[in-house]
C-alpha positions as CSV (number, residue, x, y, z in Angstrom):
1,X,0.0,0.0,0.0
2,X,1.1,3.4,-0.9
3,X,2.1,5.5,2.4
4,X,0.0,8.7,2.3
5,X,0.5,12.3,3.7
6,X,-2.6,12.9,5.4
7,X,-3.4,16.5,6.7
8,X,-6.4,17.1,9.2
9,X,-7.9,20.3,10.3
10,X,-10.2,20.3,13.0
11,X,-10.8,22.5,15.4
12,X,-11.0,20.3,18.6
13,X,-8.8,17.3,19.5
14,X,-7.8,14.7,22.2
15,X,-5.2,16.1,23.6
16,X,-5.8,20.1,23.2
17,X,-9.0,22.0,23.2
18,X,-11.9,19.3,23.5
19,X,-15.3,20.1,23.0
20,X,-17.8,17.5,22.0
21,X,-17.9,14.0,19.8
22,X,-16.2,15.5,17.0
23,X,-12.7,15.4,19.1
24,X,-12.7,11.7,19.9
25,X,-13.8,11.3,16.0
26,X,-11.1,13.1,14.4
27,X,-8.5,12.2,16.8
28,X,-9.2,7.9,16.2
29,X,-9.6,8.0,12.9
30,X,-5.9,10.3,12.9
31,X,-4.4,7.6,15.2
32,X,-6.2,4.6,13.3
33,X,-4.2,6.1,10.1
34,X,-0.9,7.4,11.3
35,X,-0.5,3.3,11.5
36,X,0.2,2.9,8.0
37,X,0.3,6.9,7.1
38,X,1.8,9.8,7.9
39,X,-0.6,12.4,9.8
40,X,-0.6,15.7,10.5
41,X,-3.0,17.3,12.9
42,X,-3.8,21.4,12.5
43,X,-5.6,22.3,15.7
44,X,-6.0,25.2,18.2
45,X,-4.0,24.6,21.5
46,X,-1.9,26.5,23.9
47,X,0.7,23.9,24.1
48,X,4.0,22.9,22.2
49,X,3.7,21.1,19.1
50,X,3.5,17.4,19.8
51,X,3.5,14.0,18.5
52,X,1.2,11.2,19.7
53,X,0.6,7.9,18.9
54,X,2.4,8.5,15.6
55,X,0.1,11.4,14.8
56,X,1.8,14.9,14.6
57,X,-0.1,17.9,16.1
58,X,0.3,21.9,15.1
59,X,-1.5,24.3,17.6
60,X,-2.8,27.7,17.2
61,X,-3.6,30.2,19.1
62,X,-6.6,32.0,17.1
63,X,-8.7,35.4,18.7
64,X,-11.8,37.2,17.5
65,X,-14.7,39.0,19.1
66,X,-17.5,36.0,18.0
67,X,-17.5,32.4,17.0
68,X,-17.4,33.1,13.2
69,X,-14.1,35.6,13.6
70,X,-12.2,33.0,16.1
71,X,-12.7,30.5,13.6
72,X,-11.5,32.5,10.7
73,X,-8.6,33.7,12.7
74,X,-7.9,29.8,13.2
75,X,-8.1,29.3,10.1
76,X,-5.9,31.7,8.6
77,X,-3.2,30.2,11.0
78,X,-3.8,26.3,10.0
79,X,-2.7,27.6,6.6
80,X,0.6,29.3,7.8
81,X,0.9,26.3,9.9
82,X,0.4,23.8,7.2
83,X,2.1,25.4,3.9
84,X,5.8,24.9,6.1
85,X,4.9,21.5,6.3
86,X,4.1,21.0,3.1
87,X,7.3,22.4,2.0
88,X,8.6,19.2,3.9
89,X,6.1,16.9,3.4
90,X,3.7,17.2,0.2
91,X,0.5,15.9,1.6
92,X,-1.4,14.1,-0.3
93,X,-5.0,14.7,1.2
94,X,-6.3,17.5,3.0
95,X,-8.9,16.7,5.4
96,X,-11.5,19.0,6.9
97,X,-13.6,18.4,9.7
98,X,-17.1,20.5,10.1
99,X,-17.4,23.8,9.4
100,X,-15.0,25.7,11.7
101,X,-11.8,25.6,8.9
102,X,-13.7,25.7,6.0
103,X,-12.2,29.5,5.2
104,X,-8.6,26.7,5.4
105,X,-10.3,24.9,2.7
106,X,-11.4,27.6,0.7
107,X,-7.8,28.9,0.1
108,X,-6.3,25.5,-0.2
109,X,-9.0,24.0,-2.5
110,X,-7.2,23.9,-5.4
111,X,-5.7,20.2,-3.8
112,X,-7.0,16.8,-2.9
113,X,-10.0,17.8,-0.5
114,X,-12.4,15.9,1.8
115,X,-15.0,17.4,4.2
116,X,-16.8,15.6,7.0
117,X,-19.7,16.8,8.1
118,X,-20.2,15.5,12.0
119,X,-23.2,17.6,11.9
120,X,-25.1,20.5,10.6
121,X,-26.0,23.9,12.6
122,X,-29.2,22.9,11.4
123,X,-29.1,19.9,13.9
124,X,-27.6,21.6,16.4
125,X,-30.2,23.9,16.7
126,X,-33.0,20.5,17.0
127,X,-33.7,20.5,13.6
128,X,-35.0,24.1,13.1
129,X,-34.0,26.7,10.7
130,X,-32.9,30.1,12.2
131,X,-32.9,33.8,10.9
132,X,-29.8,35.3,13.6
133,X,-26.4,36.3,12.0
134,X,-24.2,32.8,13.6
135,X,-27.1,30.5,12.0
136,X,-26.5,32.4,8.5
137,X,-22.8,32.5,9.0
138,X,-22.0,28.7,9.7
139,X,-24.9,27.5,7.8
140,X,-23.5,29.2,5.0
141,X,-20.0,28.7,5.5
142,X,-21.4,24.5,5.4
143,X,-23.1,25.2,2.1
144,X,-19.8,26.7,1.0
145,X,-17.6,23.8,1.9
146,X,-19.7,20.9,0.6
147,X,-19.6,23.0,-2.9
148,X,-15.5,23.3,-3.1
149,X,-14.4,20.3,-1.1
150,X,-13.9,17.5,-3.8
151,X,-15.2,15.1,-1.9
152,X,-17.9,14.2,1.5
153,X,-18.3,12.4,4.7
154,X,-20.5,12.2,7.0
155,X,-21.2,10.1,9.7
156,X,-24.3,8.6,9.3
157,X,-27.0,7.9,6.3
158,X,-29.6,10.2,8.0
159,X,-27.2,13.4,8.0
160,X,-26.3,12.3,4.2
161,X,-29.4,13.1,3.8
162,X,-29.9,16.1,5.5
163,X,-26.8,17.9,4.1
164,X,-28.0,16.9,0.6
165,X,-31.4,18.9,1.0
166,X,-29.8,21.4,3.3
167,X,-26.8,22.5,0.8
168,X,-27.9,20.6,-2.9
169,X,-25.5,18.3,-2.3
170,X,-25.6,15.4,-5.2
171,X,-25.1,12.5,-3.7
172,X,-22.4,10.9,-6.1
173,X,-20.7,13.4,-4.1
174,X,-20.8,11.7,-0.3
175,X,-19.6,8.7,1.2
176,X,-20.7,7.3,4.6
177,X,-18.0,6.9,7.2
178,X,-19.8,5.8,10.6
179,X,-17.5,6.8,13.8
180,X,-15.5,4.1,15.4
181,X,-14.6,3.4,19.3
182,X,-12.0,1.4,21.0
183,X,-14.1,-0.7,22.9
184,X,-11.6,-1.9,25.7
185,X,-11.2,2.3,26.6
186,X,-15.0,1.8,28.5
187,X,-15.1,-1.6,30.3
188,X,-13.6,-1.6,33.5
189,X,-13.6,-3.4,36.4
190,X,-15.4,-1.4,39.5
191,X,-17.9,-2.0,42.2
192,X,-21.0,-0.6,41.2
193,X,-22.6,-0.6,44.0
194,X,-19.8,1.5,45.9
195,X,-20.5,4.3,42.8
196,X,-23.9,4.7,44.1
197,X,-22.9,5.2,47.1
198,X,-20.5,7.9,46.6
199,X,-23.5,9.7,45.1
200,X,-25.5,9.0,48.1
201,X,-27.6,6.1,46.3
202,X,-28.6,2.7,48.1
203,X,-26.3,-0.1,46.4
204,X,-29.3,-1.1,44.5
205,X,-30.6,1.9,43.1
206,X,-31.7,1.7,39.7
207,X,-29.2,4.0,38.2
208,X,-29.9,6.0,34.6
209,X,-27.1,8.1,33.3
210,X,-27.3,10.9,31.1
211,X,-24.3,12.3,29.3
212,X,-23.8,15.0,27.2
213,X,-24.3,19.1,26.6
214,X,-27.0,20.6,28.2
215,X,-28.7,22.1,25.2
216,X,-31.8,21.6,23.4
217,X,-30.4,19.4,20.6
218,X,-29.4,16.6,23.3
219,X,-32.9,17.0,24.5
220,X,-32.2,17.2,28.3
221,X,-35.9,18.9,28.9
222,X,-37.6,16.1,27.1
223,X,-35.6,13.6,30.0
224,X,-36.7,15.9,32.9
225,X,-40.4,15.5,31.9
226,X,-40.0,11.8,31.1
227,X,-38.2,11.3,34.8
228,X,-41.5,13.1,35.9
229,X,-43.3,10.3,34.5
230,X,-41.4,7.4,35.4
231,X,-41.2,8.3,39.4
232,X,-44.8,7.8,39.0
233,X,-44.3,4.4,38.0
234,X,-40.7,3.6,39.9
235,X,-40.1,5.9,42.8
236,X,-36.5,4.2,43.4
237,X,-35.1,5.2,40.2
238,X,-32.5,7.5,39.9
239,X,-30.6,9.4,36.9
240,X,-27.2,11.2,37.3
241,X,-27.1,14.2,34.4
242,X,-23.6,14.5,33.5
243,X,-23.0,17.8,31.6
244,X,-23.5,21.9,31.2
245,X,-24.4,24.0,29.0
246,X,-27.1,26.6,28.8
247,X,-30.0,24.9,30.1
248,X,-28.3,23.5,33.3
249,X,-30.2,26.2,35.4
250,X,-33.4,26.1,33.7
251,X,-33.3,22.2,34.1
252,X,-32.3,22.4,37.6
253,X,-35.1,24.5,38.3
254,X,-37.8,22.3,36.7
255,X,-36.1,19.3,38.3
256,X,-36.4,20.6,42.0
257,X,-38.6,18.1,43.1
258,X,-37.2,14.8,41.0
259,X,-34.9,12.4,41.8
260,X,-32.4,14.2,39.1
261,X,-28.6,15.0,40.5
262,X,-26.9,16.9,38.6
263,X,-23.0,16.6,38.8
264,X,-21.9,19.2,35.7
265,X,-18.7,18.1,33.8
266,X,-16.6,14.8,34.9
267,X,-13.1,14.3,34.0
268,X,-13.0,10.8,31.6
269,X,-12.2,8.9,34.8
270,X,-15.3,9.2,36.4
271,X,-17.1,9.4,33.2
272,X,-15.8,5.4,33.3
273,X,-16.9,4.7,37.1
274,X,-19.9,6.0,36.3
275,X,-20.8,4.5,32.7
276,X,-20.0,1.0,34.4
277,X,-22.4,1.5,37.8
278,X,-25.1,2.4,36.0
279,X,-28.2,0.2,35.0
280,X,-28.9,2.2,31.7
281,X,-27.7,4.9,29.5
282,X,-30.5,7.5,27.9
283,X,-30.2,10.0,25.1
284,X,-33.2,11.7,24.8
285,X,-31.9,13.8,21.6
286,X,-33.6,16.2,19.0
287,X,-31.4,15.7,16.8
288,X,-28.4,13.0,16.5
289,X,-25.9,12.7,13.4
290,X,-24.1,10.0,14.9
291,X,-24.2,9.5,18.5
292,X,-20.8,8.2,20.3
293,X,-22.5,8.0,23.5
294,X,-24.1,4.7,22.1
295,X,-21.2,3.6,21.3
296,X,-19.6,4.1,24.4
297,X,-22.5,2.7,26.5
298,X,-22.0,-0.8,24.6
299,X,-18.8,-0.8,24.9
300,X,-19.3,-0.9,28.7
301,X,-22.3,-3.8,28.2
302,X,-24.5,-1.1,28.7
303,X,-28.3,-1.3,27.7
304,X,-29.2,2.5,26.0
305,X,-32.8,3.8,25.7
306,X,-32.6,6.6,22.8
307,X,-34.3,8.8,20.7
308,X,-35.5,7.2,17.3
309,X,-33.5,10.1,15.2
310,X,-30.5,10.2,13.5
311,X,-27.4,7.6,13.5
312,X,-29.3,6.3,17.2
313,X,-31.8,5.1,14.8
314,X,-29.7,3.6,12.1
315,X,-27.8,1.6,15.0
316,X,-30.1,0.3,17.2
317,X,-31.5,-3.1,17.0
318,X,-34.7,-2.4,18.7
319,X,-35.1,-4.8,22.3
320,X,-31.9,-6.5,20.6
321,X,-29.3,-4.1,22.2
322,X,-31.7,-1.2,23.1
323,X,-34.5,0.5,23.1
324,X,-35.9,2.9,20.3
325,X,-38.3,5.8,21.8
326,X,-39.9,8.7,20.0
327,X,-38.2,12.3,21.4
328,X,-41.2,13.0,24.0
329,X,-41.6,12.6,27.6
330,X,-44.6,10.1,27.2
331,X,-42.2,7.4,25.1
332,X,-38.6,7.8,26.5
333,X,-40.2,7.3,30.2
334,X,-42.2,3.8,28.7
335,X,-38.4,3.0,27.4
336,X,-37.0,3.8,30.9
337,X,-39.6,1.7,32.5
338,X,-39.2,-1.1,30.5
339,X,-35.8,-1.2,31.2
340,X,-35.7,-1.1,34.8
341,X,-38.3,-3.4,35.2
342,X,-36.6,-6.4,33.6
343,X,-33.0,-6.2,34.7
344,X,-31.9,-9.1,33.2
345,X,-33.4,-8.4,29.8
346,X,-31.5,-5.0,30.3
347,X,-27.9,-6.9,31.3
348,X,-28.8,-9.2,27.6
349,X,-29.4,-6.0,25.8
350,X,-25.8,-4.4,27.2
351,X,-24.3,-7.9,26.0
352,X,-25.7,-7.8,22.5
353,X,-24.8,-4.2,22.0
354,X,-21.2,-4.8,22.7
355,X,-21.4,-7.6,20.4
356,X,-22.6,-5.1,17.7
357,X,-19.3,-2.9,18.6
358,X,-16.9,-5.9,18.1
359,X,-18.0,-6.7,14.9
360,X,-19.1,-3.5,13.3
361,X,-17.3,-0.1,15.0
362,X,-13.7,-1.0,15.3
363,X,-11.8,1.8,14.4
364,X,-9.4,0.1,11.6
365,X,-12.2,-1.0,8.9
366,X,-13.4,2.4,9.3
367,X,-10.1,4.1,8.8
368,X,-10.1,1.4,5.9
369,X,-13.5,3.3,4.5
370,X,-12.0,6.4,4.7
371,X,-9.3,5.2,2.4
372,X,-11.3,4.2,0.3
373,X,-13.2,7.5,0.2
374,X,-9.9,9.5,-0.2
375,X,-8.9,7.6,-3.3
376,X,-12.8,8.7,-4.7
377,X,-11.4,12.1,-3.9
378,X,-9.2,12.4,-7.0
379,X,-9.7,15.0,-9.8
């Protein structure tokens, strides 16, 4: 096999400025390649150049008085950052990850080009269109970077679909890459039972665990109304909501009375203790291009009760390895319920979704697709 130079530009990684999904994404599939390839990484951090698993990283330090400036800003420096490399190293792909460096890809699209879309402001804002200045910026600078990029990703058949009525997208044009995990990173040994009790729970507390931004694409509202519902029908269970964001006071608020405890953001290591204690995983999102969270709950033999939207939909197997609910109150609390009523149907479920992991999610046939999509990338 030919050895590659591979360029990435994202603006979020591993081992710098993390965000969301899209660093754990980006930074795999980097790691997954650098095994065969050479990688370079052009990202925003306030640390020294590194290398990492084989994958190089270039920080910036961008600055601008809104989102769409910053990003521009970053931008500008990627390209500094990335033309001396080239000098060294001629790369062979440049790939572009969302919409935050696509003013990167408009000055170098005259080469080998490949955008991802992880998702679309569109779906961030819960499937809604919106008339303020950011929506109109980053929606447009999407539609922009699907035009010139010579070839497209995304992570999941549903937001194929999306971007391609969105932005005209033809759909000769895009290729589906699913994200990967490495399923080992979320099983671990722990006493579950001591977990709960660190969070002032009874050993045998029916645990739920929610994980992720508090904003109205990841449908946190939707999860306080369903918990509502299902203290009606099990008083003794409990959910932990892991996360902040701008809701976190309106949700606290409208979860005064429930058996809701909300412990903002964990570092990765409790993330673990607490993604193995638990009895269930829910994601109660609007809007889901991919979900990782699914991933990561299966990894850890966990049983997930999600919304029936997005990549949660595509994925799940429904009462094979979780359940499939509609984004209401009424059907994610029925999902719950279920759950916690059968625990050993729930334990099966867990099993069978890291079975699906195993066979389907491992990071190298992925980084094996994405191959496959860079060679469709040619002129």
């Amino acid at each position: 096999m030919e050895t590659l130079n591979l360029a990435f530009f994202a603006w979020e990684s591993m081992y710098a400025e993390r965000v969301g999904g899209l660093a754990s994404a980006a930074t795999n599939l980097a790691e997954t390649l650098a095994k065969q390839h050479e990688v370079h990484y052009f990202t925003r951090g306030f640390i020294p150049d590194q290398t990492i698993n084989g994958v190089h990283y270039h920080y910036c330090r961008p600055s601008g008085n809104n989102t769409i400036q910053y990003c521009d800003s970053m931008s500008s420096i990627m390209v500094d950052q990335f033309r001396k490399a080239d000098r060294a190293e001629r790369f062979d792909i440049l790939h572009f990850h969302d919409w935050h460096p696509i003013q990167a890809l408009h000055t170098l699209q005259d080469r080998q080009t490949i955008l991802t879309f992880h998702s679309t402001e569109y779906g961030r804002n819960g499937n809604q269109y919106g008339d303020w200045w950011e929506y109109r910026e980053i929606s447009g600078k999407e539609w922009y970077g699907a035009l010139i990029a010579k070839r497209i990703t995304t992570v999941s058949a549903t937001l194929k679909n999306e971007i391609m009525q969105l932005y005209n997208v033809p759909e000769e044009k895009c290729d589906v890459v699913p994200n990967g995990i490495v399923p080992g990173q979320y099983r671990t040994a722990i006493d579950p039972g001591e977990v709960k009790r660190a969070y002032g729970l009874h050993p045998y507390t029916p645990l739920i665990l929610f994980v992720g931004r508090l904003v109205y694409q990841k449908g946190p509202d939707l999860l306080i109304d369903a918990i509502r519902k299902l203290s009606q029908h099990r008083w003794d269970a409990r959910i932990i909501v892991a996360g902040d964001g701008g809701m976190k006071q309106y949700l606290q608020e409208r979860a005064r009375d429930l058996p809701v405890n909300f412990v903002g953001y964990i570092a990765d290591s409790e993330y673990l203790r607490l993604l193995n204690a638990c009895d269930l995983v829910v994601i109660p999102s609007r809007n889901e291009p991919f979900g990782l969270v699914l991933l990561e709950a299966w990894s850890a033999e966990k049983p997930v009760v999600a919304s029936n939207v997005g990549g949660l939909s595509e994925n799940i197997d429904p009462f094979i390895n979780g359940i499939k609910a509609d984004p209401d109150p009424d059907s994610l609390a029925w999902g719950m319920a279920n759950l916690v009523d059968d625990p050993w149907k729930a334990e099966a479920m867990g099993r069978r979704g890291r079975n699906k992991v195993d066979h389907i999610f491992l990071w190298d046939p992925i980084g094996q697709r994405m191959l496959e999509s860079y060679a469709r990338s040619s002129p």
